[in-house]
C-alpha positions in Angstrom: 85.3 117.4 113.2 87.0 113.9 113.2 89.7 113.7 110.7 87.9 112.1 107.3 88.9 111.3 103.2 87.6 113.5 101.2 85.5 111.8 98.6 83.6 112.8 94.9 80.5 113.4 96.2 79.0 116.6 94.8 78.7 115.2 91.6 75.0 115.1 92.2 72.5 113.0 90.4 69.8 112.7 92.6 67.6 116.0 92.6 65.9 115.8 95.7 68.3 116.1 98.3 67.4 119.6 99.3 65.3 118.7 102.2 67.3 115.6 102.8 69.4 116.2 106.6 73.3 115.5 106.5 75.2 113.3 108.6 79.1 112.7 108.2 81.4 111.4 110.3 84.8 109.7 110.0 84.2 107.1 107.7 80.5 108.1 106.7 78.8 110.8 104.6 75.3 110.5 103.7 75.6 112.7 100.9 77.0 110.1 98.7 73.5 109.1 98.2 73.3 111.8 95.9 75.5 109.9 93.3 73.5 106.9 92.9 70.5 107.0 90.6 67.6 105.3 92.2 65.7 103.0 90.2 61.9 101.8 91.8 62.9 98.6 92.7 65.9 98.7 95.5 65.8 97.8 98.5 67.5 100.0 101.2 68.6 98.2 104.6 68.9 101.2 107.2 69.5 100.9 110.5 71.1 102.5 113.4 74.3 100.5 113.9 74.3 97.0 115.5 71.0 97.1 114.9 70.6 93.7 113.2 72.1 95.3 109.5 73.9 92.1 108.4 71.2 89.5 109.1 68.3 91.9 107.2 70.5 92.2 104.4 71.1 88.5 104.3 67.4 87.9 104.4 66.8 90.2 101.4 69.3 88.8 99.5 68.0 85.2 100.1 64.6 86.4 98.7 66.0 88.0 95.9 67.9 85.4 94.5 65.7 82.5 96.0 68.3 80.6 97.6 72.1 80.8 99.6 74.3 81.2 96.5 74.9 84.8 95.6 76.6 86.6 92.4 79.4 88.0 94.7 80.3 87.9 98.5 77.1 89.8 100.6 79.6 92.8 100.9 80.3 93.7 97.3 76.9 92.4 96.5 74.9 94.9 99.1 77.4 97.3 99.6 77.4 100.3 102.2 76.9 103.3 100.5 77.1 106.2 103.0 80.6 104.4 104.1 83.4 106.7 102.9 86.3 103.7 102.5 85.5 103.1 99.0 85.3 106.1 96.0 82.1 106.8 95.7 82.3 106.2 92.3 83.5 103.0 92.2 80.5 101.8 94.9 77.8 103.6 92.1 79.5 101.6 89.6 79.5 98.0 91.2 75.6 99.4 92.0 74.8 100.7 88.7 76.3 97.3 86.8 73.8 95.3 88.6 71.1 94.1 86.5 69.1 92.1 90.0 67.0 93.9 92.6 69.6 95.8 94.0 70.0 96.0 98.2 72.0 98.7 99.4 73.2 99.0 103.2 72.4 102.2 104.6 73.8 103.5 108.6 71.6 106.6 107.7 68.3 108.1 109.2 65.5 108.1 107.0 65.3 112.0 106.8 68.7 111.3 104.5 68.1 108.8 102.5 66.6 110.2 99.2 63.4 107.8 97.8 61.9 107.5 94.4 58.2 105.6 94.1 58.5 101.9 94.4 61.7 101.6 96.2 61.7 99.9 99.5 63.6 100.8 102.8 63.6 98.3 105.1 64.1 100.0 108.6 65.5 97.7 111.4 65.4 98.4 114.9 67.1 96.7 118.4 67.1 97.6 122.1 69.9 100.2 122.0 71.3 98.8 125.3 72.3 95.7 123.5 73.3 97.4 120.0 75.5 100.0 122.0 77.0 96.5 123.7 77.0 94.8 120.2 79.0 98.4 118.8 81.3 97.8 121.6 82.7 94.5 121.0 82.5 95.1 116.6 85.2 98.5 117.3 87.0 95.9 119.3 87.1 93.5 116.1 88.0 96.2 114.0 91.4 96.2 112.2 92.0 99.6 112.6 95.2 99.8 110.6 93.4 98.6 107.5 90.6 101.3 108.1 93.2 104.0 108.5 95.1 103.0 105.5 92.1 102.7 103.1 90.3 106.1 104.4 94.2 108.0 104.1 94.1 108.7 107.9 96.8 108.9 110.2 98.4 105.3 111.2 98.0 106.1 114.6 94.0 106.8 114.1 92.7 103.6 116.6 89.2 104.3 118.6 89.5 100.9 120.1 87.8 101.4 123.3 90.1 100.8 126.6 87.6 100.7 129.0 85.5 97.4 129.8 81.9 97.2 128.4 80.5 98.2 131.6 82.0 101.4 131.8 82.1 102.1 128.0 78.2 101.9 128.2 77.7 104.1 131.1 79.8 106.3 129.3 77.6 105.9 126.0 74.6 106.5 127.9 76.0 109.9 129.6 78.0 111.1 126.3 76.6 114.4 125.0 78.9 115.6 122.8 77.5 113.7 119.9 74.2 113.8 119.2 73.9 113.9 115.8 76.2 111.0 115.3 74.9 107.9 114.8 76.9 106.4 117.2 75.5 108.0 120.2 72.6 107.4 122.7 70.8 110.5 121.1 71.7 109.9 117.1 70.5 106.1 117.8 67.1 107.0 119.6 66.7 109.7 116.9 67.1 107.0 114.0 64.8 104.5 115.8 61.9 107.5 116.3 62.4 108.3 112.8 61.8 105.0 111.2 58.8 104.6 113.7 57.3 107.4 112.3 56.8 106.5 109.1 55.8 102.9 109.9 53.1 103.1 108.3 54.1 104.4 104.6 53.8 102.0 102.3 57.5 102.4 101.5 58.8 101.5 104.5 59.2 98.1 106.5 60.0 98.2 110.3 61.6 95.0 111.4 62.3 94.9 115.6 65.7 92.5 116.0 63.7 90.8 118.8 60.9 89.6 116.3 63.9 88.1 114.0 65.0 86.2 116.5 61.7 85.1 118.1 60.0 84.1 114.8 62.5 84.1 112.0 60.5 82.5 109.6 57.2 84.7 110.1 59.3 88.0 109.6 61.0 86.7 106.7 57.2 85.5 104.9 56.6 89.3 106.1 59.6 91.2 104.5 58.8 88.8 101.3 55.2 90.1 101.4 56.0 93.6 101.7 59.1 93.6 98.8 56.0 91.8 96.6 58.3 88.7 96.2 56.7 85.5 95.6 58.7 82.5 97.4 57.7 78.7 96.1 56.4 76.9 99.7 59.2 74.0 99.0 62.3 76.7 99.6 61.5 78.0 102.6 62.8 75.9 104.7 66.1 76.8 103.1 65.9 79.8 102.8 65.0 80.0 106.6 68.2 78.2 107.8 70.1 79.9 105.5 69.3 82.9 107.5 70.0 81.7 111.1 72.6 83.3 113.1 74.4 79.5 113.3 74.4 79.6 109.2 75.3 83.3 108.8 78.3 82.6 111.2 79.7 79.3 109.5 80.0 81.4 106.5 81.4 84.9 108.0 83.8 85.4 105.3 81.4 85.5 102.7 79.1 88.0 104.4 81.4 90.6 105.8 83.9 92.6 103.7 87.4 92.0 104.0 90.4 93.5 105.4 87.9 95.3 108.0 87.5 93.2 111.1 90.3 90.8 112.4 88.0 88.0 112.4 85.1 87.8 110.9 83.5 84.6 113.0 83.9 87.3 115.9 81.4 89.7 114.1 78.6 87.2 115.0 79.4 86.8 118.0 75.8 86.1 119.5 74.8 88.7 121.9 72.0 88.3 123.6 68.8 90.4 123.9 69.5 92.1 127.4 72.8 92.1 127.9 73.5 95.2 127.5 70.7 96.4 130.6 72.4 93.4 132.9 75.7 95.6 133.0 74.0 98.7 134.6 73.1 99.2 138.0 70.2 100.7 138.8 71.4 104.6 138.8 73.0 103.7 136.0 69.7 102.4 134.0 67.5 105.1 135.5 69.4 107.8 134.1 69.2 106.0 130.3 65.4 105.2 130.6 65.3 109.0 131.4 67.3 109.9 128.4 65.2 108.0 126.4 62.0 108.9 127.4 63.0 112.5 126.8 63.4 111.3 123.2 60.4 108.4 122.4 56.9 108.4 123.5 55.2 106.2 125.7 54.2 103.6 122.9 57.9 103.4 121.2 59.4 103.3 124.4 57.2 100.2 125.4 58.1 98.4 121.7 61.8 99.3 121.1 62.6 98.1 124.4 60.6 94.6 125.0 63.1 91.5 125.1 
């Protein structure tokens, strides 16, 4: 077990957690979920990491609020609940004084995430070549130092990869030693299966990164539709290029929380939708299509992993 704070979380407020699965890890512990009273109308962005988090969040806020100028910085105002480098108790609070739709950033799989009636998760999903590339250049932007200091680890705790994305990834793709983490081949296929799953209940919203960035606009009119928010005609051309990955970067240290990443411009840093496949050669590809198909059917396979 990686070193890890310990953190107030069997106060337990939530009473259906029973059947709920738990993941923990370092800095995560989807347990602390059971602190937070859930009211009908949040909104839940969960994703596997890399996954396209940041930008749903930022379209969810947009909708709720109707425009670019939020109450607080996107961080504090949809903050990452399973994330162990804040108290618990002080993320429930900052939650709980909220009087808005609240949208809370989840990293867990849906069969941990506690629901109520009314409440929306909105699952997003990416080709997990390119999120396992995108996860590779974010550990690189992380301050490390900061993490360890705030989560009372040992100074010298620093994953920062050494390798060079190509062999970090064929590394990712062969790594069995994790596979409930969400950080691995396995945990991320498992996540993505999960939310595909329950696609179809009414309380859940599957959003595919490539659809974002092929039709921004038409997924944003669809999240809006789904979350029963009613959007004038005149704003949404705003609200639109509020959400564009150009925008979202110009204003970086508004979005992202501070004191994490050494630069925040670097945390959009614009991968692109198959660069994570163009590293491999072909051994190298075969044996992750083979991992994954040992994970997704036919039909998930063909729509997680289309450009």
């Amino acid at each position: 077990m990686n070193p890890r704070r310990t953190d107030d979380v069997d106060g337990t407020v939530n009473n259906n957690l029973a059947h709920l699965k738990h993941y923990v890890d370092t800095s995560y512990d989807s347990h602390r979920w059971k602190a937070l009273p859930l009211r009908p109308t949040d909104i839940v962005v969960a994703t596997p990491v890399k996954s396209g988090t940041t930008w749903l969040q930022m379209i969810c806020a947009l909708l709720v609020f109707q425009g670019s100028e939020f109450p607080a910085p996107l961080g504090v105002l949809s903050p990452w609940l399973d994330q162990t480098v804040d108290p618990v108790s002080d993320v429930v609070n900052r939650l709980e004084a909220q009087q808005h739709r609240r949208i809370i950033k989840s990293h867990t799989p849906l069969d941990g995430i506690p629901t109520r009636p009314g409440m929306t998760i909105v699952a997003g999903s990416r080709h997990p070549l390119d999120a396992a590339l995108s996860f590779y250049h974010q550990i690189r932007n992380v301050d490390f130092q900061a993490v360890a200091l705030r989560l009372g680890l040992p100074a010298t705790f620093d994953p920062t990869p050494v390798e060079d994305e190509h062999e970090w990834l064929a590394d990712w793709i062969n790594d069995e030693t994790r596979p409930a983490s969400n950080q691995s081949l396995l945990g991320l296929l498992r996540q993505n299966r999960l939310a595909w799953d329950r696609r179809n209940d009414p309380g859940i919203v599957l959003v595919h990164y490539a659809d974002l960035a092929a039709d921004l606009e038409g997924q944003m009119r669809r999240i809006a539709g789904r979350l029963n928010i009613n959007v004038p005609e005149t704003r949404w051309p705003d609200l639109v290029e509020a959400a564009s990955f150009q925008r979202m970067a110009d204003r970086a240290d508004d979005l992202l929380p501070t004191g994490q990443f050494k630069s925040s411009r670097a945390f959009f840093r614009g991968g692109r939708s198959g660069d994570g496949a163009r590293l491999l050669s072909a051994a190298e590809t075969d044996r992750y299509y083979a991992r994954a198909a040992g994970e997704l059917n036919n039909e998930l396979l063909g729509w997680l992993h289309r450009p």
